[in-house]
C-alpha positions in Angstrom: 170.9 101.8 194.3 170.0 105.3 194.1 171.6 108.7 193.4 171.0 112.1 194.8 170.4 114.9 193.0 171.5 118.7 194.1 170.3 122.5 192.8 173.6 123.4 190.8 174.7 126.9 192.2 175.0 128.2 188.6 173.1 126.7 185.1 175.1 125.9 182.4 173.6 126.4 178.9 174.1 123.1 177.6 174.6 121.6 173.7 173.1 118.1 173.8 173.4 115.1 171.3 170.1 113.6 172.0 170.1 109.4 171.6 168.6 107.8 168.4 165.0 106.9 168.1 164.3 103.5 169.4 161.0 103.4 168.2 162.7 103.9 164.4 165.8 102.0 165.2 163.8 98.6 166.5 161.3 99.0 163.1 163.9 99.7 160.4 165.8 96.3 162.4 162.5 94.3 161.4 162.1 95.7 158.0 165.8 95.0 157.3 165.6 91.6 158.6 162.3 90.8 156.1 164.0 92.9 153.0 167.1 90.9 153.7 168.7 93.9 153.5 172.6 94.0 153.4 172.8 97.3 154.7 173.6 98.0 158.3 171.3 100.5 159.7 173.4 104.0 160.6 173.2 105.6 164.1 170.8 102.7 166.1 169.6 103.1 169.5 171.9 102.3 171.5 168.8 101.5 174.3 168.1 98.3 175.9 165.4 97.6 173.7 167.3 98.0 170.6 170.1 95.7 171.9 167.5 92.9 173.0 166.9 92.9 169.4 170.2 93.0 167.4 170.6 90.2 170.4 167.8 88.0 168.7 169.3 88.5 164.9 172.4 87.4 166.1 171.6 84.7 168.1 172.0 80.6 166.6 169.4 80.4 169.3 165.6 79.0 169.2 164.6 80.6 173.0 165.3 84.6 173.4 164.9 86.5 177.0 164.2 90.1 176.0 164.2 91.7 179.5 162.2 94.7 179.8 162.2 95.3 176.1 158.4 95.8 175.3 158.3 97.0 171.9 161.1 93.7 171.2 158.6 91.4 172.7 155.7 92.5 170.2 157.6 93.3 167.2 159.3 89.5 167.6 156.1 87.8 168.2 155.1 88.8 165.0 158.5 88.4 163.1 159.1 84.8 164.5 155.4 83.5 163.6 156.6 83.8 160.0 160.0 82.0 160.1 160.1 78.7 159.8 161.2 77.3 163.0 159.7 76.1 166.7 160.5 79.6 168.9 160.2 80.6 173.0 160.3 84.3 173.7 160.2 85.5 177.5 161.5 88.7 179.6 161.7 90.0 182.8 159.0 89.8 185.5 157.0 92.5 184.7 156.6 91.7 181.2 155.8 88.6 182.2 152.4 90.8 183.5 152.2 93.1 180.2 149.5 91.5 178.6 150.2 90.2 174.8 146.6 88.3 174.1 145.2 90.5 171.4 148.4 90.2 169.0 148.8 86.6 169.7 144.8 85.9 169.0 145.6 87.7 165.9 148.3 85.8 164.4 146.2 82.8 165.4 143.3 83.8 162.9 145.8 84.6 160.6 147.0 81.2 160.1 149.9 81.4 162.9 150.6 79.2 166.1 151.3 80.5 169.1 150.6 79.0 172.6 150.8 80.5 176.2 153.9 78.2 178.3 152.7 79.2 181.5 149.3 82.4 182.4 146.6 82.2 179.2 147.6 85.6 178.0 150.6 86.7 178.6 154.5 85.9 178.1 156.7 83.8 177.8 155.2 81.8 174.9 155.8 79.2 172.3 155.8 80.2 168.8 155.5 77.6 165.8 156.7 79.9 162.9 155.5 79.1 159.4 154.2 80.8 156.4 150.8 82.7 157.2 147.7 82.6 155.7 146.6 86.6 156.3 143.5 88.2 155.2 141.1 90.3 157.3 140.5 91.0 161.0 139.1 93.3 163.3 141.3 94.4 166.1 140.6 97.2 168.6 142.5 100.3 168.0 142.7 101.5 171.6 145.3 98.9 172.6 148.9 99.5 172.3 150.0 100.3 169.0 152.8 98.8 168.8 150.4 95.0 168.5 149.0 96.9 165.0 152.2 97.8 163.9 153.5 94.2 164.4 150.8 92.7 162.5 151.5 95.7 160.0 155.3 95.2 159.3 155.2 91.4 158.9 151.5 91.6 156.6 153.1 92.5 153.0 154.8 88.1 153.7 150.8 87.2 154.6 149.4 84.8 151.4 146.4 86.5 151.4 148.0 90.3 152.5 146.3 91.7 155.1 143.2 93.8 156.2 143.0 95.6 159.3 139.9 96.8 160.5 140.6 99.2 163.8 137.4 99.0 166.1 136.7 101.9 168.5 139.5 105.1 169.1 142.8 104.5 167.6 145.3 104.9 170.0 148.9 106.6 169.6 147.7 107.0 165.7 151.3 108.7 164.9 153.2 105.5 165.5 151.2 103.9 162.9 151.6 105.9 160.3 155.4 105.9 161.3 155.3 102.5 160.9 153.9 102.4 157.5 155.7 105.4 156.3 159.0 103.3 157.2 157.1 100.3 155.2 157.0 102.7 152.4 160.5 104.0 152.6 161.0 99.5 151.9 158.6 99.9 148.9 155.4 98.7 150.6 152.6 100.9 150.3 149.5 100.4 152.4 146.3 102.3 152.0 144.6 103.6 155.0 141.3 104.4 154.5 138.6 105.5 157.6 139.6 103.0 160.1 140.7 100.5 157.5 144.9 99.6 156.8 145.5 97.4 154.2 148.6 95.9 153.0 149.2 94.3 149.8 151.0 90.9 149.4 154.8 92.3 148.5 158.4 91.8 149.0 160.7 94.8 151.0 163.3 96.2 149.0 166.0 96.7 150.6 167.4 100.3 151.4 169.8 102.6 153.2 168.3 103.9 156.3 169.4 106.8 158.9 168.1 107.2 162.2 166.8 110.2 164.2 167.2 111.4 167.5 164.2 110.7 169.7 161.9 113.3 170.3 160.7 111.4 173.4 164.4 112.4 175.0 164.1 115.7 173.8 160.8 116.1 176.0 163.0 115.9 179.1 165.1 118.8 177.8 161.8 120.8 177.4 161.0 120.2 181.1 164.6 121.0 181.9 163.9 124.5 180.3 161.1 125.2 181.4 161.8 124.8 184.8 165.1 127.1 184.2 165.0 130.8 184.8 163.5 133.1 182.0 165.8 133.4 179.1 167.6 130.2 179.7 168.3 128.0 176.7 169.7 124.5 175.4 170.7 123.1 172.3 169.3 120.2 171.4 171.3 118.3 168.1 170.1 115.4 165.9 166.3 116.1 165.5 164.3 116.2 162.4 162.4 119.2 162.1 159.8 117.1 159.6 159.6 113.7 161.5 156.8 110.9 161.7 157.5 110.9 165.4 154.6 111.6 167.4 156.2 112.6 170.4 157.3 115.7 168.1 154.5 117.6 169.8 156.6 118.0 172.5 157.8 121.3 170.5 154.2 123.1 170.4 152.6 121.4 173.5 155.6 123.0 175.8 154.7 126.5 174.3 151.8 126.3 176.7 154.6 126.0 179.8 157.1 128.3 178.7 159.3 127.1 176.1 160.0 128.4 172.9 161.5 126.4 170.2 163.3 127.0 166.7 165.6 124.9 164.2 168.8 126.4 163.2 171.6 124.6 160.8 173.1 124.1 164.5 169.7 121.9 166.0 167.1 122.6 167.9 167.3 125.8 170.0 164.9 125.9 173.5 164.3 128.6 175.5 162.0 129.8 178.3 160.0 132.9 177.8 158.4 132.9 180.9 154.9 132.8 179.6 152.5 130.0 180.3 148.8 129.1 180.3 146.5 129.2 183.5 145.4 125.4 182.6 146.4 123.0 180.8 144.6 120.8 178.9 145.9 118.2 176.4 144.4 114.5 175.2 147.5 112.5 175.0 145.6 109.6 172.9 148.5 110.2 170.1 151.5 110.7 172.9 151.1 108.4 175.6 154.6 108.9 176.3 154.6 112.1 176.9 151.9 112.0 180.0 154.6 111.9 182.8 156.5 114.3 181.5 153.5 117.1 181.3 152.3 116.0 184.3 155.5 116.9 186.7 156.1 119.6 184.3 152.6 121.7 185.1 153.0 120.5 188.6 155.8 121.9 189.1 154.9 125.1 187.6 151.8 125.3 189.3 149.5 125.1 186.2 146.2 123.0 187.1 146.0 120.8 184.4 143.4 117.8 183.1 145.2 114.8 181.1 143.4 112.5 179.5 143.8 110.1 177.0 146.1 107.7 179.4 144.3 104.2 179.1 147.5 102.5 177.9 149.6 103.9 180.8 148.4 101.0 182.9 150.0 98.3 180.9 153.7 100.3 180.1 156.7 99.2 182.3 154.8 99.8 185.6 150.9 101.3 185.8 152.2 105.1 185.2 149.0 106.7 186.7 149.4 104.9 189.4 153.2 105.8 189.8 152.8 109.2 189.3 150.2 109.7 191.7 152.5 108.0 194.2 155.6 110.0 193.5 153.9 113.2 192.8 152.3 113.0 196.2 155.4 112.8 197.9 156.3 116.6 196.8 152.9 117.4 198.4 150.7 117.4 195.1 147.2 115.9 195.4 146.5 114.7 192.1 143.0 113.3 191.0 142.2 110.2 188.8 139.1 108.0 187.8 141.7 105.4 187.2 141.3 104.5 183.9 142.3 107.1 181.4 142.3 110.8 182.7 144.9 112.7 185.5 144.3 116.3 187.1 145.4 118.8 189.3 143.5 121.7 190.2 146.3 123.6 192.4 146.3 122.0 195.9 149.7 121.3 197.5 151.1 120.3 201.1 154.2 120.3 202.3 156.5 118.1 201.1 158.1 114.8 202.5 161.1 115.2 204.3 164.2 113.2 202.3 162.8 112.1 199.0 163.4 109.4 197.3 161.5 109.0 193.8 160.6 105.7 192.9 161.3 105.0 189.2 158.7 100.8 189.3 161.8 100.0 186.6 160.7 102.6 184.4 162.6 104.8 182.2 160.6 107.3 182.4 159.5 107.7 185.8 163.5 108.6 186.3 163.9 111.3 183.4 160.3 113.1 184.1 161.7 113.8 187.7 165.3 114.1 187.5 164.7 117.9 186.0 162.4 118.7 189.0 166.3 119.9 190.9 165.8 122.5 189.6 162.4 123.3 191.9 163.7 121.8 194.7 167.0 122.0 196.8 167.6 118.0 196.7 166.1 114.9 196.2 167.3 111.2 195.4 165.7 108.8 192.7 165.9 105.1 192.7 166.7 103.0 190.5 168.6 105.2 188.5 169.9 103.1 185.9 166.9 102.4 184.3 166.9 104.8 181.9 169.7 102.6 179.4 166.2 101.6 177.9 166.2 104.7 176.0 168.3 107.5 176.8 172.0 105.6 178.3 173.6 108.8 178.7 171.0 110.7 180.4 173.0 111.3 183.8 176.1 112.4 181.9 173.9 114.6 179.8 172.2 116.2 183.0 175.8 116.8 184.9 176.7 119.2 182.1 174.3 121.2 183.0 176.2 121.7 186.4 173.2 119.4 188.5 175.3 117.8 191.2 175.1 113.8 191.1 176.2 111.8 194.4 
């Protein structure tokens, strides 16, 4: 099914109450499973992810289907190779095809047992949870992060602790060290040293835990301004102006396309000043997530621009350089890639396809990156649309209040 979008006649200036991290929500839901915490956890995601694993805790069940839920499927891996019990854990066909090898090879060495149920390397599995033995291992730090942080959360119950040693560039860095400053906020504190993490043998202590509103959403809002006229502005509400999110770069990266920002008792205040670079330039090694949204975003505004740092975007919900290239290309943008870790544009455009329909590969963020491009364009249609309850449910709702028209 697919919607189609029209130019609103007039732009509303819009208050929005942005969702709740997911990222936080589904960490805090591991480290108050492990501190047997009796405190429920206030304002959780209310994304798909999130509910895949309040699912799991709540389940009297041995096998879990997780859907699309990436982040569930790695965070659970590691969580269930500790608890006592014989465990299958699947999800939906294209996480079937996500690759999980490195974190199951590592629980393996740490004492764990984990075994493939049907392709060597990848979901579902079988998981054999029992106490684990820990101690040190090398792991390459250009993989998703989210494997690190797994190991990370669940290391503290390890016999032995553990010992990380990250080999080569450490990918999306900020997400680690939001994952051990939530550890911290339980009472576990780990030393990171050089390319090092340890984690001592401890218990979590259990506390009462907030969360914030994602700045991963917000990013879409910044887009939405930026492609507004100058002067324009939006209000976003529930973001910490100090937060361990990574994706808070959004806020100074988007000065470079026209978008001022500034925190008020109110929220976050956004407007356009009309002032952008001639080329822009960004490694997005620490903000993976962010890459689709630049990318339309300097399209669209006709700034050349060189992205690199992509590598992980092959193995997210679809291969993103590969999607945006597709989709990109159908508003007449010819955009370069060695196809590996880099995207750029240096200013070429043809004429548009007649009748567009954006292609979202079931990914969240293939839909929200686009969907503010309306405002560049009379109308379009995206498919798919619904795939953006993994992170931001209300998105459409959000978007109509702006005055976009919705069919």
């Amino acid at each position: 099914m697919s919607i189609q979008l029209t130019k609103p006649e007039k732009l509303n200036s819009v208050e929005i109450e942005l969702p709740a991290s997911k990222s936080i929500s589904n960490r805090l839901l591991i480290l108050n499973a492990l501190s047997y915490s009796p405190y429920a956890i206030k304002n959780l995601s209310d994304s798909d992810d999130t509910k895949a694993m309040l699912q799991v805790f709540s389940s009297n069940n041995n096998h879990f289907d997780i859907g699309a839920a990436g982040t569930t499927m790695r965070f659970l891996t590691a969580y269930l190779s500790k608890i006592v019990g014989e465990w299958t854990i699947t999800g939906s066909e294209r996480m079937q095809q996500r690759p999980i090898h490195v974190l199951v090879d590592a629980i393996n060495q740490l004492g764990g047992k984990i075994e493939y149920m049907e392709k060597e390397g990848f979901p579902p599995l079988r998981i054999f949870g029992s106490s684990l033995t820990g101690g040190e291992l090398n792991i390459p730090g250009d993989v998703s992060s989210q494997y690190i942080s797994a190991l990370l959360m669940i290391g503290p119950y390890m016999e032995k602790g553990l010992t990380l040693n990250l080999t080569g560039e450490i990918t999306s860095r900020p997400y680690l060290h939001l994952t051990l400053k939530l550890m911290e906020k339980y009472g576990v504190k780990c030393d990171w040293q050089n390319n090092t993490i340890k984690v001592p043998v401890a218990n979590y202590q259990p506390v009462e835990t907030k969360v914030e509103a994602d700045w991963s959403a917000a990013s879409y809002w910044f887009e939405f301004v930026a492609f507004a006229p100058k002067g324009f502005s939006v209000l976003l509400k529930g973001l910490d102006r100090y937060s361990w999110q990574g994706d808070a770069a959004t806020a100074e990266l988007f000065k470079e396309l026209g978008v001022q920002s500034k925190f008020s008792q109110k929220g976050l205040q956004l407007i356009n000043t009309g002032e952008t670079t001639r080329l822009f330039k960004h490694d997005f090694s620490n903000e993976p997530d962010l890459a689709q949204t630049f990318a339309v975003s300097a399209a669209f505004l006709g700034i050349p621009f060189k992205l690199n740092g992509l590598h992980t975007l092959k193995i997210k919900e679809t291969d993103r350089i590969k999607a945006l290239l597709t989709e990109l290309q159908k508003f007449g943008f010819e955009i370069e890639t060695n196809h590996k870790d880099n995207l750029e544009w240096t200013g070429v455009r043809h004429a548009a396809d007649t009748n567009i329909v954006v292609s979202t590969y079931k990914d969240h963020r293939m839909a929200m990156s686009f969907a503010p491009v309306i405002l560049k364009t009379p109308t379009f249609s995206i498919a798919d649309h619904m795939v953006v309850t993994k992170s931001y449910p209300s998105f459409w709702e959000d978007l109509q209040k702006s005055g976009i028209q919705i069919k």
